[in-house]
BAZA-246807 format. One record per residue (C-alpha): residue in three letters; x, y, z; residue number from 1. Coordinates in pm, whole numbers, plus 32768, in hexadecimal, padded with zeros to 4 digits. Example, Ala and Ser with C-alpha at 12.3 -4.5 7.8 and 13.67 -1.06 7.14 Angstrom:
// BAZA-246807
{'ALA', {84CE, 7E3E, 830C}, 1}
{'SER', {8557, 7F96, 82CA}, 2}
//
This chain:
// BAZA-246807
{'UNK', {8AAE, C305, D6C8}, 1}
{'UNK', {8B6E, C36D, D581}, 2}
{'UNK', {8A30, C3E0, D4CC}, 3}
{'UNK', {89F3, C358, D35C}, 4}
{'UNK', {8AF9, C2DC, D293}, 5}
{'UNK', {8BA7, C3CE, D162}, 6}
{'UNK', {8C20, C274, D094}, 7}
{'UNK', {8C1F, C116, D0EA}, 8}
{'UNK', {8CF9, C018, D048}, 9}
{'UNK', {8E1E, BF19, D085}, 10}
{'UNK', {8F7F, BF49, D15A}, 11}
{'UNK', {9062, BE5D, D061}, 12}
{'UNK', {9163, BDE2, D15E}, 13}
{'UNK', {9234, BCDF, D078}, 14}
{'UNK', {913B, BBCE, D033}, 15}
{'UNK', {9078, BC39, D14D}, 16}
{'UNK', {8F37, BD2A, D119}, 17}
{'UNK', {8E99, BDCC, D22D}, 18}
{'UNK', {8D40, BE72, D1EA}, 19}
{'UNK', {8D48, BFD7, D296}, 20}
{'UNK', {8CB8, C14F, D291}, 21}
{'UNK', {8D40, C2A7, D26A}, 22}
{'UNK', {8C88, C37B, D344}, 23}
{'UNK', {8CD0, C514, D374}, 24}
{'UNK', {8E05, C571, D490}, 25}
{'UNK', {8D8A, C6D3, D4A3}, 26}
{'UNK', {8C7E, C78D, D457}, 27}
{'UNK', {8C12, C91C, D42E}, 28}
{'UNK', {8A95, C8C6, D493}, 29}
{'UNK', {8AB0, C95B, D5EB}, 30}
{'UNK', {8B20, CAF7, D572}, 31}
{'UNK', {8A55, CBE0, D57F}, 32}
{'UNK', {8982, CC11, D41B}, 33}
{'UNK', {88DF, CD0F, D375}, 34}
{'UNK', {87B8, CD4F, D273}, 35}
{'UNK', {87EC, CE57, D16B}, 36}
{'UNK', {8659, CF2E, D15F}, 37}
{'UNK', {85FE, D03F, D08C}, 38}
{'UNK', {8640, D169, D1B0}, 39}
{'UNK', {84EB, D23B, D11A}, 40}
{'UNK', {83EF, D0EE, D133}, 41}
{'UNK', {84C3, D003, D23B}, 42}
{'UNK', {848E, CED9, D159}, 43}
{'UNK', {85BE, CDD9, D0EA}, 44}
{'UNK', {8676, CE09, CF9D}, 45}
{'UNK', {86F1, CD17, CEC4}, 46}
{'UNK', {87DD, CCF4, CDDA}, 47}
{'UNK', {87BD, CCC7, CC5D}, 48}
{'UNK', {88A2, CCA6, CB25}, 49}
{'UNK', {8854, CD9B, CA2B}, 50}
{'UNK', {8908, CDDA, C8EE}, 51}
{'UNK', {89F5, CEDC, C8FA}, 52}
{'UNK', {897F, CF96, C79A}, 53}
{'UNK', {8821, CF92, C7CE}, 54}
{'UNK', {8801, CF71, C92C}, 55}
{'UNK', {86AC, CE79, C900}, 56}
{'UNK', {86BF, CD21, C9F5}, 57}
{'UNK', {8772, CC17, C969}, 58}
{'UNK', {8699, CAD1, C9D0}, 59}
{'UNK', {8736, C990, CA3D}, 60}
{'UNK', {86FB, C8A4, C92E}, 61}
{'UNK', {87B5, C9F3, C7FF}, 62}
{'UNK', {88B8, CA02, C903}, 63}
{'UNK', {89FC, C930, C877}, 64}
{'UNK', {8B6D, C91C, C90E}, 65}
{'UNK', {8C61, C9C1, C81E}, 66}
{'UNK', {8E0A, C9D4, C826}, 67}
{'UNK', {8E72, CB34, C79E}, 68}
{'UNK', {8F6B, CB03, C6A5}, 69}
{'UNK', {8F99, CC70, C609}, 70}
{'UNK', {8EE8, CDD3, C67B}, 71}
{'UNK', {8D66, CD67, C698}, 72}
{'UNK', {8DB7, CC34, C59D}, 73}
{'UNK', {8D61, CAE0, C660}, 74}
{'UNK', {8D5C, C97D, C614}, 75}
{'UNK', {8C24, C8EE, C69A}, 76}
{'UNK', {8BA0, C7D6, C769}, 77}
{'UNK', {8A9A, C6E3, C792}, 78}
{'UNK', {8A52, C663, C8EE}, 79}
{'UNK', {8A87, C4D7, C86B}, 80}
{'UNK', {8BD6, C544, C7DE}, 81}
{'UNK', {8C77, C5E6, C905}, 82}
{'UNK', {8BC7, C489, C9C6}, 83}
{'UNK', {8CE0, C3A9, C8CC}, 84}
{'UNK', {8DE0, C475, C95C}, 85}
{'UNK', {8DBC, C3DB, CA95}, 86}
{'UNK', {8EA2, C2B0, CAD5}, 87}
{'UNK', {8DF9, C18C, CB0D}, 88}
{'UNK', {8D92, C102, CC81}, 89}
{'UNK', {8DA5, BFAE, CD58}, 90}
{'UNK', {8D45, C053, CE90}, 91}
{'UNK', {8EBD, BFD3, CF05}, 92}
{'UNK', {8FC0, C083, CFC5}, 93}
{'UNK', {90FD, BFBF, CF74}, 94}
{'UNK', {921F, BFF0, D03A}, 95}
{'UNK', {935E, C03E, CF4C}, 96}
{'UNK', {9468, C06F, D079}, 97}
{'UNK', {94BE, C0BF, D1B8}, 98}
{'UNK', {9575, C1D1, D253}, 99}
{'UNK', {962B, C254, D393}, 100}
{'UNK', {9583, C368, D435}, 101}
{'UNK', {96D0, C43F, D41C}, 102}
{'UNK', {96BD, C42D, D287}, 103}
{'UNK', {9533, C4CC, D281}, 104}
{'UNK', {954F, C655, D21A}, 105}
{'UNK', {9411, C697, D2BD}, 106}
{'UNK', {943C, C7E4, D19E}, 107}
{'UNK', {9362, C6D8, D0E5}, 108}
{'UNK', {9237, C694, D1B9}, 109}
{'UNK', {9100, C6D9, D149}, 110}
{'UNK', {8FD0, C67F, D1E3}, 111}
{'UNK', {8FA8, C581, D324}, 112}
{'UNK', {8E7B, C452, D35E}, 113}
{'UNK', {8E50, C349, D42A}, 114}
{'UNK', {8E76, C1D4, D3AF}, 115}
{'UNK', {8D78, C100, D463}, 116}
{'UNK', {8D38, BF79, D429}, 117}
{'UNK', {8C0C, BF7F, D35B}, 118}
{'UNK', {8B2A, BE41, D3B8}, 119}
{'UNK', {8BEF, BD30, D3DD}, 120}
{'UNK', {8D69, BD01, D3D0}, 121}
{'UNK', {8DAB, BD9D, D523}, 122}
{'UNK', {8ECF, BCC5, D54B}, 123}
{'UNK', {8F7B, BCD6, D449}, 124}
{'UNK', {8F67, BE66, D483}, 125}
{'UNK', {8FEB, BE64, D5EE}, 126}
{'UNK', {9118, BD5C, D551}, 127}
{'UNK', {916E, BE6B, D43B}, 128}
{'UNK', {914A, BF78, D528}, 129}
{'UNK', {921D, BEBE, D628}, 130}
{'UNK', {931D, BE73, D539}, 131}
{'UNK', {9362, BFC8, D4A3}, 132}
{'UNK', {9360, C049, D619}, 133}
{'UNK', {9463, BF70, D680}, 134}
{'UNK', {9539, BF81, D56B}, 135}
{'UNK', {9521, C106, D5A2}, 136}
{'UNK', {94C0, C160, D41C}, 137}
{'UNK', {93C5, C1C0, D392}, 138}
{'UNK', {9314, C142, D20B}, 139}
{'UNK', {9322, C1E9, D090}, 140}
{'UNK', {919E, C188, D02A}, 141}
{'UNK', {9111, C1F2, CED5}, 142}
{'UNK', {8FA2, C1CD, CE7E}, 143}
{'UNK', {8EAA, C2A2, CDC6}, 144}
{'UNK', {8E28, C3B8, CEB8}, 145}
{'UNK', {8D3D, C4AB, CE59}, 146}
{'UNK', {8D63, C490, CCD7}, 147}
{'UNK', {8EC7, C47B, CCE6}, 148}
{'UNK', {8FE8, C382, CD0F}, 149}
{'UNK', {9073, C3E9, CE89}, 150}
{'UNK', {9193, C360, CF0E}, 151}
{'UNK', {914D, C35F, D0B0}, 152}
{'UNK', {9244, C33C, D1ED}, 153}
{'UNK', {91AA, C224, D2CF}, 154}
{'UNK', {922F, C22C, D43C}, 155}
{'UNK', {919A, C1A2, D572}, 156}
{'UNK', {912B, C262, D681}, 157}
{'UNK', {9068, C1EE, D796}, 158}
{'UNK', {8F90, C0DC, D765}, 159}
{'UNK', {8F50, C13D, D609}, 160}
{'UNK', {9030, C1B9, D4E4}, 161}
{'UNK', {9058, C315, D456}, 162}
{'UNK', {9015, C33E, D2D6}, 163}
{'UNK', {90C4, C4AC, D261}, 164}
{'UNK', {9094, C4F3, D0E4}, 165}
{'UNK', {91D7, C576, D05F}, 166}
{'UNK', {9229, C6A6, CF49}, 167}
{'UNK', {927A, C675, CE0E}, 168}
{'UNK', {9408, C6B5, CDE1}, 169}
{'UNK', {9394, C7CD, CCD6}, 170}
{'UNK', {92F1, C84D, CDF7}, 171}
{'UNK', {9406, C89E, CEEF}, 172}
{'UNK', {949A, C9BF, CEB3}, 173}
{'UNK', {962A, C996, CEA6}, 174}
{'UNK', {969D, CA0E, D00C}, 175}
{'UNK', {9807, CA4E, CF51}, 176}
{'UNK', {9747, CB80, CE52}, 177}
{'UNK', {9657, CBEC, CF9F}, 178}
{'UNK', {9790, CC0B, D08A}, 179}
{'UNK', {9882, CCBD, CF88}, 180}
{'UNK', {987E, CE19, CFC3}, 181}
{'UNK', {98A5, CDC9, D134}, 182}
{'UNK', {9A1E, CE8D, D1AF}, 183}
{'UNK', {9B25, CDAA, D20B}, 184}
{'UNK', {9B7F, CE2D, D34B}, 185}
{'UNK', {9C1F, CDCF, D455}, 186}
{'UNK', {9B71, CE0E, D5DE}, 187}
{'UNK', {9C73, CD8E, D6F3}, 188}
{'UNK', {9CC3, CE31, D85B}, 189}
{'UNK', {9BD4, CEDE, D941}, 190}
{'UNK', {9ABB, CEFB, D851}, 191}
{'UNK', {9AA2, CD82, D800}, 192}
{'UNK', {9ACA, CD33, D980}, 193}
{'UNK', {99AD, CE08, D9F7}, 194}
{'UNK', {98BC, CD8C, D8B3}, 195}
{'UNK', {9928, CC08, D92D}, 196}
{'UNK', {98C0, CC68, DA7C}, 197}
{'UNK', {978E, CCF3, DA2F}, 198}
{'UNK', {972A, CB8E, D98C}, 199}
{'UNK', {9798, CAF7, DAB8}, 200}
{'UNK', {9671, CBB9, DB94}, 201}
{'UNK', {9594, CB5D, DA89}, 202}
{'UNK', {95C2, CA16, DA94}, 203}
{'UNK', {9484, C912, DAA6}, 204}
{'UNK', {93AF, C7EC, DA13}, 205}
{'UNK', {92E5, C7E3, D8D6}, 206}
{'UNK', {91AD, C7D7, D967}, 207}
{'UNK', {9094, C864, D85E}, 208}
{'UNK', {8F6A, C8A2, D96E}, 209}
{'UNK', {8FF0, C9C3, D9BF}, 210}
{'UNK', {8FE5, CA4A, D843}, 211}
{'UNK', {8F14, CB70, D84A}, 212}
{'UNK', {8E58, CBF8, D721}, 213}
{'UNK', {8E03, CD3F, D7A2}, 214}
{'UNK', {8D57, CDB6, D684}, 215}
{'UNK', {8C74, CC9C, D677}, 216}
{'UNK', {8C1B, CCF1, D7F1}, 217}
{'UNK', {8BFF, CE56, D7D5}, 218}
{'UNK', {8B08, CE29, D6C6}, 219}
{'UNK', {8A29, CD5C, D79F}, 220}
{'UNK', {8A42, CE8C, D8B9}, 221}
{'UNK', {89D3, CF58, D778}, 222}
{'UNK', {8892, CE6F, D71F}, 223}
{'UNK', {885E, CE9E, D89F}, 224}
{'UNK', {885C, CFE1, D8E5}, 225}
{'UNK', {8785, D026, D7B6}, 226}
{'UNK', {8684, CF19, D81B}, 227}
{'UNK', {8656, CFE9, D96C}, 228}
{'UNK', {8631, D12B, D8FB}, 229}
{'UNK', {878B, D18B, D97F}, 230}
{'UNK', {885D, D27E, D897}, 231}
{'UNK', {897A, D20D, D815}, 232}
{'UNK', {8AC5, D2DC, D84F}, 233}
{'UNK', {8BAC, D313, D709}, 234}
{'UNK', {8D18, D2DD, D786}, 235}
{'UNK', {8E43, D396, D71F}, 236}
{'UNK', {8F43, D2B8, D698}, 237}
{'UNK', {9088, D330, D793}, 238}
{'UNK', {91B1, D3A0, D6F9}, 239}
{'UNK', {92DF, D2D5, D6EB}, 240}
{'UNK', {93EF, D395, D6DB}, 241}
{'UNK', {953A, D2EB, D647}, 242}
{'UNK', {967F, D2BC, D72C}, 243}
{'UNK', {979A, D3B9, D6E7}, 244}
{'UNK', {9893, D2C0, D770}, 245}
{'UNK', {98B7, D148, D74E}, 246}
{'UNK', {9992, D11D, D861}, 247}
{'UNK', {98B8, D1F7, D966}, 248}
{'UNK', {978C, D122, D8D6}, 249}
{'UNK', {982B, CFE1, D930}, 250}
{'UNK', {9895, D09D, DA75}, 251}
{'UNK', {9712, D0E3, DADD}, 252}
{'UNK', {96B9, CFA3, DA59}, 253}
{'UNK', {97AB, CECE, DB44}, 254}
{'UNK', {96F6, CF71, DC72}, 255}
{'UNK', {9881, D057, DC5D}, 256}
{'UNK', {97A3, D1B6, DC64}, 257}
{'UNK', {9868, D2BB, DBD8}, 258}
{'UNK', {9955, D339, DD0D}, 259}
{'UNK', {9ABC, D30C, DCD3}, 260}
{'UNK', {9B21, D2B9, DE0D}, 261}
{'UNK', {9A4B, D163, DE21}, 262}
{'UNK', {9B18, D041, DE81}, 263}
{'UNK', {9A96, CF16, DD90}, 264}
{'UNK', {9AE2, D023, DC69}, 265}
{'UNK', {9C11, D06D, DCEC}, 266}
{'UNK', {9C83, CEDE, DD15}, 267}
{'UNK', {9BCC, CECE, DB91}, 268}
{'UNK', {9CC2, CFCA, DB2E}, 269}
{'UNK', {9DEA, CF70, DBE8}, 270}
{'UNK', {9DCA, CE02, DB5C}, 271}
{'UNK', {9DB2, CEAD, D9F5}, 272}
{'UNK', {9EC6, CF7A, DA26}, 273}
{'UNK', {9FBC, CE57, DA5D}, 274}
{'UNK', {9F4A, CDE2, D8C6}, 275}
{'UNK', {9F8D, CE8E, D795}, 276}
{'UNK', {9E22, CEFE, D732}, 277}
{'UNK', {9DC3, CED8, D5C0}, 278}
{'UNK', {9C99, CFA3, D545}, 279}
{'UNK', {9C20, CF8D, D3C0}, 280}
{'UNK', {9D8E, CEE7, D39C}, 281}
{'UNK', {9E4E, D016, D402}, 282}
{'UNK', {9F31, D04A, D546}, 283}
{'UNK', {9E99, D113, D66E}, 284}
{'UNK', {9F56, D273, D6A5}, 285}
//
């Protein structure tokens, strides 16, 4: 079962409406959680707005959104104002367009849900699904999501279709500005050989079951231990100590070791020595 439904409204395919349901693709309800208590009385805490001068409680109904416009100087605003700011809402995905997989930069993915059939119109969902599937593309949506106007990447998966929210293009940060203090440099020869073959024994399927969140599970060993009267041990974080050498790094990491003598580092560098070697786009001694 999907569990209850976050929106439910129209798939506008043409002239054809399908009546579905955006339900939740993942889901944070199964971590471990904790209480904050008061450590002298063991009781919960909770949290309150105050005002930062006098420091008294600030009830609900005096409590009003504000958009700082100078030091402490705010324009203020009623809760039926901000409402009008919302753009209006026919419960209606409309697709815009549709797109090859190639052209998505999943840099702009957001959030994921599934798109069920909601009541009726089952067949009409299994022919857009169908459609988009074998056409290999997948559909530009925008409806009004959660206050806002969201535009939404439709693909099919399955039997069902896969609904992922998408950033705003203000939101992306420019990969050009975030990438431009990188070097330019140049890594060719024995080094690049033994980093290529190190992806090559590494080499395997996406397969996210064996994702691990460790420090989800070691907190349940924690709640554990405690709940049986076992003490709990305070680890010591080991110390990693950074590589002197790139090239003996690589070395160890290709299962090389470190002897000079060994015969698939020897080939490595034999097979390097017979091409110029580059490094930061100067000529090896």
């Amino acid at each position: 079962m999907a569990g209850r439904a976050l929106w439910k409204g129209f798939l506008k395919f043409a002239e054809i409406s399908c009546p579905v349901a955006l339900h939740s693709a993942a889901s944070t309800a199964e971590r471990v959680s904790f209480n904050t208590l008061n450590r002298k009385t063991g009781n919960r805490v909770k949290r309150e707005y105050v005002d930062i001068d006098t420091w008294k409680v600030v009830e609900r109904e005096d409590q009003i959104k504000g958009y700082e416009v100078d030091d402490n100087r705010y324009i203020l605003f009623e809760p039926d104002e901000l409402a009008a700011a919302v753009p209006p809402s026919d419960k209606t995905l409309r697709i815009q367009s549709y797109v090859p997989f190639n052209e998505i930069d999943d840099l702009y993915f957001d959030k994921p849900y599934y798109l069920l059939p909601d009541r009726i119109g089952e067949e009409t969902f299994v022919l857009i699904r169908d459609a988009m599937q074998e056409s290999n593309v997948g559909a530009i949506a925008q409806a009004v999501l959660f206050r806002r106007l969201r535009t939404v990447l439709i693909r099919a998966q399955g039997s069902g279709l896969i609904a992922t929210t998408l950033n705003f293009d203000y939101q992306v940060r420019s990969a050009k500005e975030a990438f431009a203090d990188i070097p330019k440099l140049k890594i060719e020869g024995e080094m690049l050989e033994l980093a290529k073959h190190i992806i090559k024994t590494k080499a395997g399927l996406f397969d996210p079951r064996t994702f691990d969140d460790r420090y989800d599970a070691a907190l349940a060993d924690l709640v554990k231990a405690k709940m049986e009267g076992r003490a709990v041990k305070v680890k010591k974080q080991p110390k990693v100590e950074p590589s002197t050498s790139l090239m003996e790094a690589l070395r160890m990491s290709a299962g090389f070791g470190s002897a000079r003598a060994s015969k698939p580092r020897a080939a490595a560098a034999q097979r390097a020595a017979s091409v110029p070697r580059r490094v930061a786009g100067k000529k090896a001694s």
